[in-house]
C-alpha positions as CSV (number, residue, x, y, z in Angstrom):
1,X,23.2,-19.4,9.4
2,X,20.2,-20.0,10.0
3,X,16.7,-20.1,7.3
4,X,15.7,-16.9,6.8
5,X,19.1,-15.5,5.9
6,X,19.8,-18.4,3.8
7,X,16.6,-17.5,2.0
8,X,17.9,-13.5,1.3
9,X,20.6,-15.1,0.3
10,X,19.6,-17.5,-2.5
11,X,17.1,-14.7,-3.7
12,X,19.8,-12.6,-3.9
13,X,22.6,-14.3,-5.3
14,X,19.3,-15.3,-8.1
15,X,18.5,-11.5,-8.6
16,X,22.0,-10.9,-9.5
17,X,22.3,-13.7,-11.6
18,X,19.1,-12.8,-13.6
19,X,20.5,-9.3,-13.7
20,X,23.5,-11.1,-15.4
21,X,21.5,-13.0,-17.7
22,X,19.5,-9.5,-18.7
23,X,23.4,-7.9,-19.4
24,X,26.1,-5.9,-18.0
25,X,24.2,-2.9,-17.5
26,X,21.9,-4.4,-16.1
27,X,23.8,-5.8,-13.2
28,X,25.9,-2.4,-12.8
29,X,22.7,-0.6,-12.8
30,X,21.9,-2.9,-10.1
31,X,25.5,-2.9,-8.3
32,X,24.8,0.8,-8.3
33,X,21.8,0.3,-6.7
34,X,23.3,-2.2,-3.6
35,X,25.8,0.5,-3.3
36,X,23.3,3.4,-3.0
37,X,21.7,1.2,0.0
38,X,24.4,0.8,1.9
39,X,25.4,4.9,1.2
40,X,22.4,5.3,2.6
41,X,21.6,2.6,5.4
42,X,25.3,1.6,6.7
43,X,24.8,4.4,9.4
44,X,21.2,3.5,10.4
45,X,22.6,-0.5,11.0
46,X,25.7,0.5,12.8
47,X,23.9,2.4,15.3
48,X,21.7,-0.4,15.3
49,X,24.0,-2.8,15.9
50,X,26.3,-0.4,18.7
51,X,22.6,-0.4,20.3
52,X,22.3,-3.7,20.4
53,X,25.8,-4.8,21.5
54,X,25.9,-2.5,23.9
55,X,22.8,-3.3,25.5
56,X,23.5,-7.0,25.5
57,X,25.8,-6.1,28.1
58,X,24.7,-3.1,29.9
59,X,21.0,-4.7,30.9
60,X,22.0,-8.0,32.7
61,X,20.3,-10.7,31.2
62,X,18.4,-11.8,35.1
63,X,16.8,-7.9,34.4
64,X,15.3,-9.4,31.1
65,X,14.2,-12.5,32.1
66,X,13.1,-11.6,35.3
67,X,10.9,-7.9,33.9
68,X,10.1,-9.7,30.2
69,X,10.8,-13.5,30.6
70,X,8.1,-16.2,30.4
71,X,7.3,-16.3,34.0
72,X,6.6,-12.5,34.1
73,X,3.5,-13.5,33.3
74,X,0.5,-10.2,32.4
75,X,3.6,-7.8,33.5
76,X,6.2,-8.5,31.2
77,X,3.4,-8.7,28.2
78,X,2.1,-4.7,29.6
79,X,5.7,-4.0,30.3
80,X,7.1,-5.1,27.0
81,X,3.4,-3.7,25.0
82,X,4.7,0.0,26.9
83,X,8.3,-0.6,25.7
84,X,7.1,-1.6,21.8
85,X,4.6,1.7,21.7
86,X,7.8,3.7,22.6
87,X,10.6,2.6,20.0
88,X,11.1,5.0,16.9
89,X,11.8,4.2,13.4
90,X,11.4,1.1,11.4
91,X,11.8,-2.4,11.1
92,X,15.5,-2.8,10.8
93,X,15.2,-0.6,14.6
94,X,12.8,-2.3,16.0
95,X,13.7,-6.3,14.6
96,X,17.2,-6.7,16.1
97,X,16.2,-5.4,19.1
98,X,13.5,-7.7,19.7
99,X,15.9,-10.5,18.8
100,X,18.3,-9.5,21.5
101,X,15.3,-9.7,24.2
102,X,14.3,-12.7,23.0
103,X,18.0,-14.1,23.4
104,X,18.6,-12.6,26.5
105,X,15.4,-14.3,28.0
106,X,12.3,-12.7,26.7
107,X,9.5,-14.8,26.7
108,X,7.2,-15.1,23.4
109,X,3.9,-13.8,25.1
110,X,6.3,-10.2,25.8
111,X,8.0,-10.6,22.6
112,X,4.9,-11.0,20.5
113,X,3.5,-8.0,22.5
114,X,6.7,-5.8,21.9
115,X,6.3,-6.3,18.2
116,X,2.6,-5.8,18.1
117,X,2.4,-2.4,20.3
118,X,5.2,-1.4,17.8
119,X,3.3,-2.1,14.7
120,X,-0.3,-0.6,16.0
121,X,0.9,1.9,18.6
122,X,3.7,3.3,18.1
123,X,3.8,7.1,19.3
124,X,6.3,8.4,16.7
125,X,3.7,7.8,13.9
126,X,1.0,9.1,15.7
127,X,1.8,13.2,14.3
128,X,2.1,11.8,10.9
129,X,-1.6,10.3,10.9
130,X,-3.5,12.5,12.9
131,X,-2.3,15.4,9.9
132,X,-2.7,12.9,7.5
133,X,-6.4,10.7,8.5
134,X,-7.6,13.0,11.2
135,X,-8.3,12.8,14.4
136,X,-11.3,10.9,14.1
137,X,-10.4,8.3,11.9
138,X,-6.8,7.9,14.4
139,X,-8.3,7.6,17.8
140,X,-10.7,4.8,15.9
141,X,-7.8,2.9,14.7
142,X,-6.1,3.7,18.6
143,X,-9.2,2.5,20.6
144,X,-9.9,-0.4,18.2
145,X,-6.8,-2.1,18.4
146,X,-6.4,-1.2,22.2
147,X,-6.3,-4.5,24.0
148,X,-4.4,-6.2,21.0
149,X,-1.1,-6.0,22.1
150,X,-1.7,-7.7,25.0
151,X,-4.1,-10.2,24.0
152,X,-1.5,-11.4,21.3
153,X,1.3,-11.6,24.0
154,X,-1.1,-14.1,26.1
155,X,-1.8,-16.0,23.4
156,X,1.7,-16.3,21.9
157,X,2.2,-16.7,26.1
158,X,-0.6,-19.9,26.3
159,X,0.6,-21.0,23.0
160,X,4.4,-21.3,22.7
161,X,5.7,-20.2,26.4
């Protein structure tokens, strides 16, 4: 286990425990409310995970290290900024899969760049705010953070590679 789910853990295992404290209908209210999560999430995280498992073995690990790995240098960081701008969907998506590159040989500088282009980029939000900011206000936000991705991959690369 390591920190950060020993963290969600204690602050869970204290949210149910306050819940407790508050009284029992509290906590079913809240039980309710875990239940109603997984209802709605479970299918999201196992397609995740069948995702993730599957392409653990399916993209040999030389491919990842040699495309994305720390001595990929500029390539891997554009390769892995492309990748990022491409991946649908949220955090709980885009999180684990990051974490399998980054086991399978990933360097920082790629992984750092995956996540950014993700977070800035990403082309499956771009319909939602060009109806909702306009098309002015998007391709401001696009061309300003342009060169981000990859300038925090080289960074994260000089830094921690």
């Amino acid at each position: 286990m390591d920190f950060g789910t020993a963290v969600v853990l204690i602050l869970a295992a204290a949210m149910v425990g306050i819940a407790y404290a508050r009284g029992g209908e509290v906590a079913a209210a809240g039980w309710r409310g875990v239940w109603r999560a997984v209802r709605d999430f479970l299918p999201l995280f196992l397609g995740i995970f069948i995702v993730i498992g599957f392409s653990e073995v399916l993209i040999p690990r030389e491919a990842i290290a040699r495309w994305l790995g720390p001595s990929s240098g500029w390539r891997g960081i554009l390769i892995a900024s492309g990748v990022g701008m491409l991946i649908p969907g949220g955090p709980f998506v885009s999180f684990p899969l990051v974490a399998m590159l980054y086991r399978a040989g990933a360097g920082i500088g790629a992984v750092v760049a995956f996540v950014t282009a993700w977070s800035l980029w990403s082309l499956t939000r771009l319909p939602l705010e060009f109806a909702l900011l306009g098309p002015r206000l998007m391709m401001a936000r696009l061309i300003s953070t342009l060169f981000m991705p990859p300038l925090a991959g080289w960074i994260a690369h000089l830094l921690f590679d």
